[in-house]
N, C-alpha and C positions, 0 to 999 in steps of 0.2 A: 777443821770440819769442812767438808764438801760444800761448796752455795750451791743454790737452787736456782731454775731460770727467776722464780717469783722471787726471790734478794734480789736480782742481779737489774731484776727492773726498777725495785725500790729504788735504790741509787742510782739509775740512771734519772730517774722523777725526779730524786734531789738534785743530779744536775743540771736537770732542764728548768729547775725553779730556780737555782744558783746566777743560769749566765740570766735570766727573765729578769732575776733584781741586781744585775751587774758588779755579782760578785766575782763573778768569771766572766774572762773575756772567751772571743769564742775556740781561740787556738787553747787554750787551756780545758775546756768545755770538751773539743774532738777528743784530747789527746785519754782524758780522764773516761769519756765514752765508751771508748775504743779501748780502754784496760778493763772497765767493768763487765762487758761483755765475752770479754776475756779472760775472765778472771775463772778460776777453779775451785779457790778456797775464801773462808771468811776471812781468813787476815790479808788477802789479795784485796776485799774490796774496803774494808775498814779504812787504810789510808785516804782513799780516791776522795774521804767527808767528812775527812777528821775537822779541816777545820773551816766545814760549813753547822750551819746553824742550822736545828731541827726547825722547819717550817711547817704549816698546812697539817694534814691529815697524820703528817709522821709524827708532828711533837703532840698530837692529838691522842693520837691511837695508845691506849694502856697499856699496862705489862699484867698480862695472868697468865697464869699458868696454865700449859699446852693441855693437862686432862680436867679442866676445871669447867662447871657448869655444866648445862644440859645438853649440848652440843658435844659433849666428848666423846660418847659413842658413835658417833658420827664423823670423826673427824679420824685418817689413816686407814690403811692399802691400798697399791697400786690404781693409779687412774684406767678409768675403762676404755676409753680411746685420748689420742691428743688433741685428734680435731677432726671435722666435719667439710664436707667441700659438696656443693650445689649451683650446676649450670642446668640453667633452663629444669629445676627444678624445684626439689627441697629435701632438708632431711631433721631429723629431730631427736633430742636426747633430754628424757624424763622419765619420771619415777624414780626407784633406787639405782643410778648410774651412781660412779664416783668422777667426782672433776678431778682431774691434774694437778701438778703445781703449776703446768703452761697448757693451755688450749686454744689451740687457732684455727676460725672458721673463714671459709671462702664464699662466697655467693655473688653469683653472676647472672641479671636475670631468672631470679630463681629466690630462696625463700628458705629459710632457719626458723625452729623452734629450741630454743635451749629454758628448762624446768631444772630448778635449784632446789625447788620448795621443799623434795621427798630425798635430793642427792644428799649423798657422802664425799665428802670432801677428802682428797690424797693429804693434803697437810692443808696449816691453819692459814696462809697465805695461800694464792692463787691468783694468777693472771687470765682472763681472757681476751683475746684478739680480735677483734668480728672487722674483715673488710668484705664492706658489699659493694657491689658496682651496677647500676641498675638492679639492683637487690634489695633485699633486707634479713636480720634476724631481730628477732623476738627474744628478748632474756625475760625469764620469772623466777624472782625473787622473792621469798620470804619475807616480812614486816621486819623482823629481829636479824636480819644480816647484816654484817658490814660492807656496804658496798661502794667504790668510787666509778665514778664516769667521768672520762675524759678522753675522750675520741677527738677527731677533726672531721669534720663533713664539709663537703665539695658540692654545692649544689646538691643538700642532701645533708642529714646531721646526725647527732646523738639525742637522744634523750631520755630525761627518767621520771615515772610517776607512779601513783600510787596509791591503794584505802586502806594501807596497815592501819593497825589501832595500836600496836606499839613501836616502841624507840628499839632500833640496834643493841644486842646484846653485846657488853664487849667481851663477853667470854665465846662468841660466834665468830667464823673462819670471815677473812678478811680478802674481798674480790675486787681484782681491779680490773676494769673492763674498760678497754680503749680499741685504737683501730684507726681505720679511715674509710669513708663513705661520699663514693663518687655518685650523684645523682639515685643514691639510693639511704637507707637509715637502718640503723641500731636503735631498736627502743628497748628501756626497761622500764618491767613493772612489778612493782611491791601489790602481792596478794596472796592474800591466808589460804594456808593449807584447806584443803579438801576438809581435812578433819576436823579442824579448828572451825570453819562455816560451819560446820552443821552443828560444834559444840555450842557456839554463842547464835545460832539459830534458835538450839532447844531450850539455851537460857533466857532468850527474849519473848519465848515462846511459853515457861512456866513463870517469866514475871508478871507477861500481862496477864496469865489465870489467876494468877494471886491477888492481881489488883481488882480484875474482875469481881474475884471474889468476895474480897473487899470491901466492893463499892455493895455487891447483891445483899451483903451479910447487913452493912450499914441502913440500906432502905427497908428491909426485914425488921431492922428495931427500931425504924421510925414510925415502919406502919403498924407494930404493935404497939407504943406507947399510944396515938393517935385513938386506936380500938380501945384498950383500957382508960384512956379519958374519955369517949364518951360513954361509956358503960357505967362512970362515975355519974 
């Protein structure tokens, strides 16, 4: 079977956490780099880790099945563009876009909006790239995604935050978003759909009537028994 650019970086992450715990040295680290990126097929890259150890996010990450959970309607057809590029500007992809298996954004001076919350995903993995240079892009992310960060920032950095209310589905498409940012940043943030706010809006919205009610209903049969004892 064909790999994908998003395999092709899996394994290169596994090699760069390989030579980190000095399981590789670094001529073996290039050499193995430099086939995975090369590579065409699954069993080109299979060897390059046969006999490293699953670490991190990869011995982490589950096995379910590609149509499983709620996220499967969402998940396959061709990506809507690969990437995004912004000097002395910006540009922005949200709503129902679909991501890539690879998307790489530029910005220079200039400014990115990348929204996940409503996209479709081309397959269940996905990479994105963001280098900003005197820049930045914005990712938004759903509460229930799987997502890694791990960029490098130069005077300038990555980072991710967030007011999900729940944990990563692991039946949800898995994004790795890295890069490098020269005097500029990549931020992410985890926040609930448009739809999902307004649904636990109107839910906090009919508990406190309830409780309201509650309490109204309560002082109603205290100020009647009160009237029938002194009527007693």
């Amino acid at each position: 079977m064909r790999a994908s650019d998003a395999e092709r970086e899996r394994i290169a992450e596994r090699l760069r956490d390989a030579v980190a715990e000095g399981r590789l040295d670094m001529e073996e680290f290039e050499e193995r780099l430099d086939a995975a990126y090369k590579a065409r097929t699954h069993g080109e890259l299979v060897p390059l880790v046969s006999d490293l150890p699953l670490t991190g996010a990869a011995a982490a990450a589950p096995v379910v099945a590609a149509g499983s959970g709620r996220w499967a309607d969402r998940i396959g057809g061709p990506g809507t563009s690969k990437g995004a590029f912004a000097f002395w500007g910006g540009f922005s992809r949200k709503g129902t876009w679909t991501v890539p298996r690879l998307f790489t954004s530029f910005t220079m001076m200039g400014g990115g909006e990348l929204d996940l919350r409503e996209a479709r995903f081309e397959d269940r993995e996905a990479v994105i790239r963001c280098f900003a240079i005197m820049g930045g892009v914005h990712i938004v992310v759903p509460p229930d995604l799987n997502v890694e960060v791990n960029g490098i920032g130069f005077m300038g950095g990555f980072g991710e935050e967030g007011d999900g209310e729940s944990e990563p589905d692991p039946t949800a498409p898995r994004v790795r978003i890295t890069g490098f940012a020269l005097m500029g940043g990549v931020g992410v943030e985890r926040k609930l759909r448009k739809a999902e706010k307004q649904r636990l809006k109107a839910e906090r919205a009919a508990e406190r009537e309830r409780l309201e009610q509650g309490g109204e209903s309560g002082r109603l049969k205290k100020g009647d028994g009160g009237d029938r004892k002194e009527l007693g």
